[in-house]
Backbone as numpy.savetxt, mean C-alpha at the origin, in Angstrom:
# Nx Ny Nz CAx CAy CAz Cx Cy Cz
2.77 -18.09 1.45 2.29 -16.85 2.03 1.30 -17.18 3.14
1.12 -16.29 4.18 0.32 -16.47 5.22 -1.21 -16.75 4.68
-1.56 -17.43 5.01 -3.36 -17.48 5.13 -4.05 -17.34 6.01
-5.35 -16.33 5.98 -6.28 -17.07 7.36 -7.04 -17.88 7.39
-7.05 -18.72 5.84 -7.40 -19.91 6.08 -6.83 -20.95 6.56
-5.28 -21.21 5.80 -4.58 -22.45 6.84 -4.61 -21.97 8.14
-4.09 -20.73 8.52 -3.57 -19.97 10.20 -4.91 -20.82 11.18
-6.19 -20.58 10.61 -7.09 -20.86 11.27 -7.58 -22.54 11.32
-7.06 -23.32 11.02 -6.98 -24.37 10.50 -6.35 -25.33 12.13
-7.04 -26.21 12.91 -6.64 -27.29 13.57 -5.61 -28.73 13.08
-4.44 -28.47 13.85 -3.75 -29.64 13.38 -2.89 -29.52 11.86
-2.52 -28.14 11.64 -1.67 -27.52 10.58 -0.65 -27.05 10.74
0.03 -27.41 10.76 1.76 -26.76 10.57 1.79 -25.45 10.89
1.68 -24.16 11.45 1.54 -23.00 10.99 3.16 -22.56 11.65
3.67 -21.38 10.91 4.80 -20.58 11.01 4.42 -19.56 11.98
4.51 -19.21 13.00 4.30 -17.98 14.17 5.41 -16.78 13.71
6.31 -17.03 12.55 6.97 -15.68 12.46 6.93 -15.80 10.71
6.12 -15.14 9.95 6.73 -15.21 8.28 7.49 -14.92 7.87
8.64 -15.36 6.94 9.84 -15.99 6.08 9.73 -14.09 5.13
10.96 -14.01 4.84 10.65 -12.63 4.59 10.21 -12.30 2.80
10.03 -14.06 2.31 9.41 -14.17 1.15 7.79 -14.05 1.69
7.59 -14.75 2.70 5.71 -14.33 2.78 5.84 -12.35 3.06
6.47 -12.01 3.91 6.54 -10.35 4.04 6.44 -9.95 2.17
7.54 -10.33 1.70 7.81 -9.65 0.71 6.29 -9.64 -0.62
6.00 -10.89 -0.45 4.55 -10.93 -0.80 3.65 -10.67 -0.88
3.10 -10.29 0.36 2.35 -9.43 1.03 2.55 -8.33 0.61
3.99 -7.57 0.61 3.77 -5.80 0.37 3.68 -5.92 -0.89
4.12 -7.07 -1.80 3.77 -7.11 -3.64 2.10 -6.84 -3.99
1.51 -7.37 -3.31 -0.04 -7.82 -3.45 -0.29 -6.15 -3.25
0.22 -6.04 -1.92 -0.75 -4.68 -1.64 -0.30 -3.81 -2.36
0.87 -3.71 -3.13 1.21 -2.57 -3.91 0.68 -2.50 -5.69
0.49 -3.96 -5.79 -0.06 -4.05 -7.51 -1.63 -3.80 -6.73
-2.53 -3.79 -5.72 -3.56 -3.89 -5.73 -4.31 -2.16 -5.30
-3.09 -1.59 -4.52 -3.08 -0.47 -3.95 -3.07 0.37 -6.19
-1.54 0.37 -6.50 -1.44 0.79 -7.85 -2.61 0.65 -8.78
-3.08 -0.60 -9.02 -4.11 -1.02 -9.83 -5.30 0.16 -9.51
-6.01 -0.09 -8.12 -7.19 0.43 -7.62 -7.42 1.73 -8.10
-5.89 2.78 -7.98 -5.72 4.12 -8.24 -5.72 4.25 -9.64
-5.02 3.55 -10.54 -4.84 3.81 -11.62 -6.49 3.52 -12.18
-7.77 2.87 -11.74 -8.20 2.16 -12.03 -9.31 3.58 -11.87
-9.77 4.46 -10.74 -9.75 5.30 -10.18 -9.71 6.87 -10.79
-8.38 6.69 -11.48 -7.90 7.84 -12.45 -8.05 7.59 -13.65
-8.63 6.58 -13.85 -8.73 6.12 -15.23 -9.54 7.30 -16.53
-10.68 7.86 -16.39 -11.13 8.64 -16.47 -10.32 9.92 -17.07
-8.92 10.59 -16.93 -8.47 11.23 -17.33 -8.33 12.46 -16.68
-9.51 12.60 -15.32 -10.00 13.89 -14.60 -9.54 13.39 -13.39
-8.56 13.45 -12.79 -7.38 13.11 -11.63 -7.81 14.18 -10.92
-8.36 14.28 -9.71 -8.57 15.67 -8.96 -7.85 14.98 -7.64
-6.64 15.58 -7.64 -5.73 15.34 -6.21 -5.71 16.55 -5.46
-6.68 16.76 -4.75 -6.78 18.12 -3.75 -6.26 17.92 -2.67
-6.10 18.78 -2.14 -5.19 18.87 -0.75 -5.65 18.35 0.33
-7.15 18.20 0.14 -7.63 17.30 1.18 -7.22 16.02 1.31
-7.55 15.34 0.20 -7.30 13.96 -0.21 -5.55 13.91 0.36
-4.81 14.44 -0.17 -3.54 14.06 0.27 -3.53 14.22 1.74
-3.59 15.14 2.59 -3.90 15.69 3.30 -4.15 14.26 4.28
-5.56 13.59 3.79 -6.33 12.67 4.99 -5.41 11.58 4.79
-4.63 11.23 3.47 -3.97 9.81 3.07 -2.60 10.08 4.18
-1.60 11.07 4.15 -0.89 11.69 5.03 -1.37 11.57 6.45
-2.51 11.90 6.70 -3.20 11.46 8.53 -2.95 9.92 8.78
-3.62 9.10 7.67 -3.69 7.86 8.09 -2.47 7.17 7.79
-1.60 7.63 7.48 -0.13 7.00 7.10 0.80 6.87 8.79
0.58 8.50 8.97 1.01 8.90 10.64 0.34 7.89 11.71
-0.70 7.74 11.56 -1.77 6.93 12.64 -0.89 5.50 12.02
-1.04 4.65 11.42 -0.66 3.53 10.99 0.89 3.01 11.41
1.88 4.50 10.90 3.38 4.56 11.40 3.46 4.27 12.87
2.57 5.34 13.67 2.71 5.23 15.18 2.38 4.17 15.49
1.28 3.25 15.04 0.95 1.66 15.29 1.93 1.17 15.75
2.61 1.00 14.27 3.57 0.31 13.65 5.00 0.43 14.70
4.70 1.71 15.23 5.60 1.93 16.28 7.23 2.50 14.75
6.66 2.63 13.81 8.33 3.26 13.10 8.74 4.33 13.78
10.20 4.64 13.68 10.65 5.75 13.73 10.35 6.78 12.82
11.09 7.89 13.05 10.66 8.99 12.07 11.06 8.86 10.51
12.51 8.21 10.95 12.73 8.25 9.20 12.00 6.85 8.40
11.91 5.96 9.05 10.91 4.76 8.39 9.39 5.83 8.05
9.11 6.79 9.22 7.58 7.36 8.68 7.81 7.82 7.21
9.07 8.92 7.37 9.49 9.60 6.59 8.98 9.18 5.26
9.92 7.96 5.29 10.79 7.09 3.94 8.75 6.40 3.66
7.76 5.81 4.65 6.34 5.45 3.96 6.06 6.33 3.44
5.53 7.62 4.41 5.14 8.83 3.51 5.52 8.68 1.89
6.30 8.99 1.75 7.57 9.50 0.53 6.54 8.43 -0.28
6.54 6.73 -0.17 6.38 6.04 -0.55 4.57 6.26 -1.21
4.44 6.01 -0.32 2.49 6.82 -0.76 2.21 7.65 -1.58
3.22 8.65 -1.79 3.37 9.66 -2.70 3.35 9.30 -4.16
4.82 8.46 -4.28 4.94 8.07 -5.19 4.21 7.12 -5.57
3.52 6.33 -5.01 2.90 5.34 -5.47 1.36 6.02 -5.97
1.10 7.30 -5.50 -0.28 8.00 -5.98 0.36 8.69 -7.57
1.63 8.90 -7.40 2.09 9.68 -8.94 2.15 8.95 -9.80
2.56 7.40 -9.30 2.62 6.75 -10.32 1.47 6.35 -10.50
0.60 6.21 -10.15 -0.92 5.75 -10.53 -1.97 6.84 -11.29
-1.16 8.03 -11.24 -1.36 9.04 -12.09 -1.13 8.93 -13.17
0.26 8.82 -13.17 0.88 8.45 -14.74 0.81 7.86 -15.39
0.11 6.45 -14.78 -0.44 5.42 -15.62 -1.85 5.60 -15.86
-2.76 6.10 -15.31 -3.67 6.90 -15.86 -3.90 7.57 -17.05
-3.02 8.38 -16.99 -3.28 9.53 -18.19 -2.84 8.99 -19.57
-4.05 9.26 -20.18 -3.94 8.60 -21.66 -2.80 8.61 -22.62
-1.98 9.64 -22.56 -0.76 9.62 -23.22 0.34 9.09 -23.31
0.24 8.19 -21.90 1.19 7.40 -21.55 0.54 5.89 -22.13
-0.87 5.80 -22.44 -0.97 4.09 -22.77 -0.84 3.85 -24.26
């Protein structure tokens, strides 16, 4: 997986394009760490998902997409993704499920 420790490193081998096992890595990390954080978050039992909150997570998804330069249905298809990844961090939350 990429580092910015080797990357930054004189006289190291480095890869200028990552192998789509370092990609795939990367979105693993951020998704058990993204999941974890929320579930971690909701833990508590008192989940208050207001419309704001979705609302600003939805702003910065759009800002990030346009970065990213995706099209609409790649926005689409993150959106969607954020979603679910906040429901499921719900669901693992709530005590009835552990």
């Amino acid at each position: 997986m990429l580092t910015t420790h080797r990357d930054c490193k004189r006289h190291v081998k480095k890869n200028a394009i990552p192998s789509m096992g370092e990609i795939e890595g990367r979105v693993a990390v951020l998704e058990i760490v993204a999941q974890s954080a929320l579930t971690h978050v909701f833990d508590d039992g008192q989940v208050d998902l207001d419309a704001t909150l979705l609302a600003d997570i939805r702003k910065a998804m759009h800002r990030k997409c346009r970065e990213l330069k995706l099209d609409g249905e790649d926005t689409a298809s993150a959106l969607s993704y954020a979603e679910e990844l906040i429901e499921a961090a719900v669901e693992a939350s709530n005590p009835v499920h552990q």
